[in-house]
C-alpha positions, -999 to +999 in steps of 0.1 A: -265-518-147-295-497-135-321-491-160-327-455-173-355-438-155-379-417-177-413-408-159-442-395-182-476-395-177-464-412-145-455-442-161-418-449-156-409-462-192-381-485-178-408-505-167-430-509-200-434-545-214-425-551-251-448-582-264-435-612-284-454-614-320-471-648-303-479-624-271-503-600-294-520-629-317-534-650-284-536-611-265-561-598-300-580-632-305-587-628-268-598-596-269-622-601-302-636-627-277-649-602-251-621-602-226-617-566-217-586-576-199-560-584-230-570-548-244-553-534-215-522-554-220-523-550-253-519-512-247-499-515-218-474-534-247-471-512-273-464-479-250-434-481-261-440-482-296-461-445-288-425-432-272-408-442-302-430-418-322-427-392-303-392-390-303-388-365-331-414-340-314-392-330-285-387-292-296-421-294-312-441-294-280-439-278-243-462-307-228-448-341-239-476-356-214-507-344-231-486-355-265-480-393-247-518-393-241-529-381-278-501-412-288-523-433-266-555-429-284-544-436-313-528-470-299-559-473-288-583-470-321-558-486-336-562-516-314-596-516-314-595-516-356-568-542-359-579-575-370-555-602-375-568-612-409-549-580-421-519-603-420-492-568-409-477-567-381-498-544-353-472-521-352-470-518-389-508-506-389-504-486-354-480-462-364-498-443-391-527-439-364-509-425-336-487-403-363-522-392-374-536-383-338-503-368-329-499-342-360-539-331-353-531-326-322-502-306-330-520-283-359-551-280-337-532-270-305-502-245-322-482-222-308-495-202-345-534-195-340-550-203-375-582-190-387-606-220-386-617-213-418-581-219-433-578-251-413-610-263-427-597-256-464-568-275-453-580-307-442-607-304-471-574-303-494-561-332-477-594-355-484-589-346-519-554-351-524-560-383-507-584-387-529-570-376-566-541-399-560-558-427-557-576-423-587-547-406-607-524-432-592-501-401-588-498-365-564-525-340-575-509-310-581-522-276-562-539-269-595-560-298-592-568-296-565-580-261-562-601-269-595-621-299-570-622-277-542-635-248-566-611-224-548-583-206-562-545-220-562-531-195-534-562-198-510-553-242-512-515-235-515-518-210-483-538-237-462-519-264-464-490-242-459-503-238-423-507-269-416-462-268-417-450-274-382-435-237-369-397-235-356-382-214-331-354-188-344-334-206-316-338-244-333-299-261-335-299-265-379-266-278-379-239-286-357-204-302-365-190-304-332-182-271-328-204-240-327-236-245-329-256-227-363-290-218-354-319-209-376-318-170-365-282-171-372-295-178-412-325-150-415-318-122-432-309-091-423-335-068-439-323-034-424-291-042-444-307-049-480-299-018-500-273-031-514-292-053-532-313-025-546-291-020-577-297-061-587-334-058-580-336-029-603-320-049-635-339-085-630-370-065-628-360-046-661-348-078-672-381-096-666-407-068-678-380-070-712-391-110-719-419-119-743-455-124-728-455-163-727-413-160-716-425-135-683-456-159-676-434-188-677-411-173-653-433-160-631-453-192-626-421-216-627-403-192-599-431-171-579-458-198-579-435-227-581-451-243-606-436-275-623-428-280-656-453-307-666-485-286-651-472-256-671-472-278-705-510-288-694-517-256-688-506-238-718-512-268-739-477-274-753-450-303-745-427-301-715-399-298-733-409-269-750-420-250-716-382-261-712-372-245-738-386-211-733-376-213-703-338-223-707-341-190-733-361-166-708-329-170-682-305-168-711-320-134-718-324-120-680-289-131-672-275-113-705-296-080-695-281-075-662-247-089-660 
């Protein structure tokens, strides 16, 4: 049976090598040694490990040749970092490299221009949240991380927010070998909201009705998504008293307009 045919970067990926875990160890200790030689087989070896990754970016990108060559330097810094003593597997340590090159690539490059100055609080964010976890052994939350970027909660939650990868209306969400359901086929139609009006109306009364630290709780659980836990921290009670409250706000807004 004829091999599948698949040209890229004009490299026909039928043709690409996979390398035995033997091949790599004598192709790196050769390599460290000077010969320039083994680096190219050991990238000509793990192209296919790049293809892999990009798998999942099909709909993301209109060039999958300029994404194949962003893969390829991070194979490449990845090969040049590697050092057998790490005792992984290459491809174990590649991956997170060349997913790295690929998504900057992506965010840098995006259909969605971004004001640089957003994209600099984002990867600032990043760094830090990077950061704070290691040290907290734990996810920062968006609080604390605004509070070590001295910025405000929306400006940090707003960056990394476009950072998100974008999708066409036209994207396939689900299909169950029938019709096809597409994402435009689940946005709403806004011209055709009035009859909602009446509801918005009565939660709105409902809400303004609730006690101060109720409302607040609310609005910071359910607007700005807020957890539980940072609330308690922030207010300077237990969680499962922020849980209460809240359990007794909804009682009360469900009461008030049903």
């Amino acid at each position: 049976m004829a091999r599948h045919k698949v040209e890229i970067c004009g490299v026909n990926t039928a043709d690409l090598i996979v390398l035995s875990n033997n091949e790599m160890n004598d192709l790196f200790k050769k390599y460290k040694d000077g010969d320039k030689l083994a680096k190219e087989y050991l990238v000509n070896g793990n192209l296919k490990l790049v293809l892999s990754i990009l798998k999942k970016y099909n709909n993301r990108c209109d060039n999958m040749d300029d994404l194949f060559q962003v893969g390829c330097i991070g194979l490449i810094k990845a090969i040049d970092n590697f050092d057998l003593s790490f005792d992984v597997k290459f491809s174990t340590y590649a991956v997170p490299m060349i997913l790295g090159e690929v998504k900057r690539y992506l965010r840098d490059y995006s259909s969605v221009r971004i004001a640089r100055s957003i994209k600099d609080i984002a990867y600032h964010a990043l760094s830090v949240k990077e950061e704070l976890t290691s040290k907290l052994n734990r996810e920062p939350s968006i609080k604390e991380i605004a509070q070590k970027l001295e910025l405000s909660e929306f400006e940090v939650s707003n960056a990394l927010d476009s950072l998100k990868d974008t999708l066409s209306i036209s994207e396939p969400i689900y299909n169950d070998g029938g019709d096809t359901i597409y994402l435009q086929d689940q946005i709403e139609d806004k011209n055709n909201n009035m009859k909602y009006i009446d509801e918005k109306v009565a939660l709105k009364e409902a809400i303004n009705s609730l006690k101060d630290k109720e409302k607040y709780i609310i609005t910071e659980r359910y607007i700005m998504g807020k957890t539980q836990m940072e609330l308690a921290d922030e207010i300077g009670i237990s969680q499962a008293q922020i849980s209460r409250i809240e359990k007794n706000a909804l009682n009360n807004i469900k009461n008030k307009i049903i």
